[in-house]
N, C-alpha and C positions, 0 to 999 in steps of 0.2 A: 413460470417462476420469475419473480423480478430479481436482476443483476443483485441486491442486494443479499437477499434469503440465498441465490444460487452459490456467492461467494461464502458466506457463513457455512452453510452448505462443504463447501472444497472445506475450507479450512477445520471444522469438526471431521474432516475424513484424513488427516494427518496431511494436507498441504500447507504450505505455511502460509505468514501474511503476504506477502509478496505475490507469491501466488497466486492464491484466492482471490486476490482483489484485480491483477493484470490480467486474469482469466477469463474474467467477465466480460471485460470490454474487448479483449485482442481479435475475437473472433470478427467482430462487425468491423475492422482494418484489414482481414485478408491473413489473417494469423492462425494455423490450427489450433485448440484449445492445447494440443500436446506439445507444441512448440512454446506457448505461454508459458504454460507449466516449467518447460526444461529453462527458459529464459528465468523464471519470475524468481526460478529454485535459489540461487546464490544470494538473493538480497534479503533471504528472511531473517528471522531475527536482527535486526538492523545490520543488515547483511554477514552473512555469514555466523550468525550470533555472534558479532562482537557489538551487539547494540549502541547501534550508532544513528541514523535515522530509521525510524520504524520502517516496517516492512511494508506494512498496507499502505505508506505514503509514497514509497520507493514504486510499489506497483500501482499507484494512482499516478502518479509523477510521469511514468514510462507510458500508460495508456495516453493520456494529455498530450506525450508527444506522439504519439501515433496522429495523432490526431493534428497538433498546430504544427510540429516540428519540423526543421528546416531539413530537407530534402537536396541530393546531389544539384537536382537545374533551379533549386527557390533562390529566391535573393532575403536579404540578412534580417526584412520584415518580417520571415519569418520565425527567426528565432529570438526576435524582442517580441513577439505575443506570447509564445512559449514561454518564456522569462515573464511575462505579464501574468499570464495562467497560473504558473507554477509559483509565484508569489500570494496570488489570489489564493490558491489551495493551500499554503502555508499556512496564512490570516487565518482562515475561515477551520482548518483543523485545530490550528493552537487554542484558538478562540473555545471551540467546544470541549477541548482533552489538555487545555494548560501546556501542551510542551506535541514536541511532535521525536524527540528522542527519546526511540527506547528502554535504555536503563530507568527514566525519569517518569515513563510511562508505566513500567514496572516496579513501580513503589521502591527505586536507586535499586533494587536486586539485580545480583550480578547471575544471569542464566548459565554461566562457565562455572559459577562456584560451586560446588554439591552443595553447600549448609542452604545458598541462597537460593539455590534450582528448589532442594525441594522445600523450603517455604512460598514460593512462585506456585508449588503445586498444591500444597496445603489450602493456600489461599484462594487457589479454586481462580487464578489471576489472568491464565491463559483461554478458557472457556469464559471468564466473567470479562475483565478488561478489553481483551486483546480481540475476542470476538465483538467488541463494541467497535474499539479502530478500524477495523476491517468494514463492518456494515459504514460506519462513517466516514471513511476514505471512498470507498465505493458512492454513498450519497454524492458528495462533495466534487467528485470529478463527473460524476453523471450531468452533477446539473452545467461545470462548467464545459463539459464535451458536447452538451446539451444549445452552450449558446454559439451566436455565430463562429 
């Protein structure tokens, strides 16, 4: 199953975006996928549901640094690639979803409101939208965990 379908996957199974998306990748870093999980848990709904940056960016964001970030013996090159990367994945999500903040991503609905939670659900916003972010954060960091 490719990292993409697997995340969509977690996420239709009540894990959030954060989750689902840091899931994929943690293992191939030395991460169990349950550790993922318990790490990826606090940032979903842009963290914590206070939608603030999405989730599947927050867990695309964290993979990237598994991968570029700067480490206790690196020196400080590494974490101007990381800031390179993690700029690159900004560009390239906003570009395909307009915005990469939550609320803004959920059509300004506020997930804390009842009236607006369940029009979010009406809308069918969570399986339609939000399972797109997900596969599209996951595309987006693959390819750049992908380059040198």
């Amino acid at each position: 199953m490719k990292k993409k379908e697997k995340a969509a996957t977690y996420f239709q199974n009540s894990f959030n975006c954060a989750q689902s998306v840091f899931t994929v990748f943690g293992p191939e870093f030395g991460l169990s996928e349950n550790d993922c999980l318990k790490i990826g848990c606090a940032f979903g709904g842009g963290m914590g549901r206070q939608q603030f940056v999405c989730g599947a960016v927050t867990g695309a964001l964290m993979a990237i640094g598994l991968k570029y970030g700067k480490g206790i013996n690196d020196d400080d090159a590494k974490k101007n690639e990381t800031y390179t990367k993690t700029k690159e994945f900004f560009d390239a999500f906003t570009r395909l979803n307009g915005s990469f903040n939550c609320r803004e991503l959920l059509n300004g609905l506020d997930m804390n409101n009842p009236e607006d939670y369940d029009k979010i659900i009406k809308q069918d916003l969570f399986n339609t939208k939000c399972k797109k972010y997900v596969e599209d954060a996951v595309a987006i960091a693959g390819e750049i965990i992908k380059s040198k």
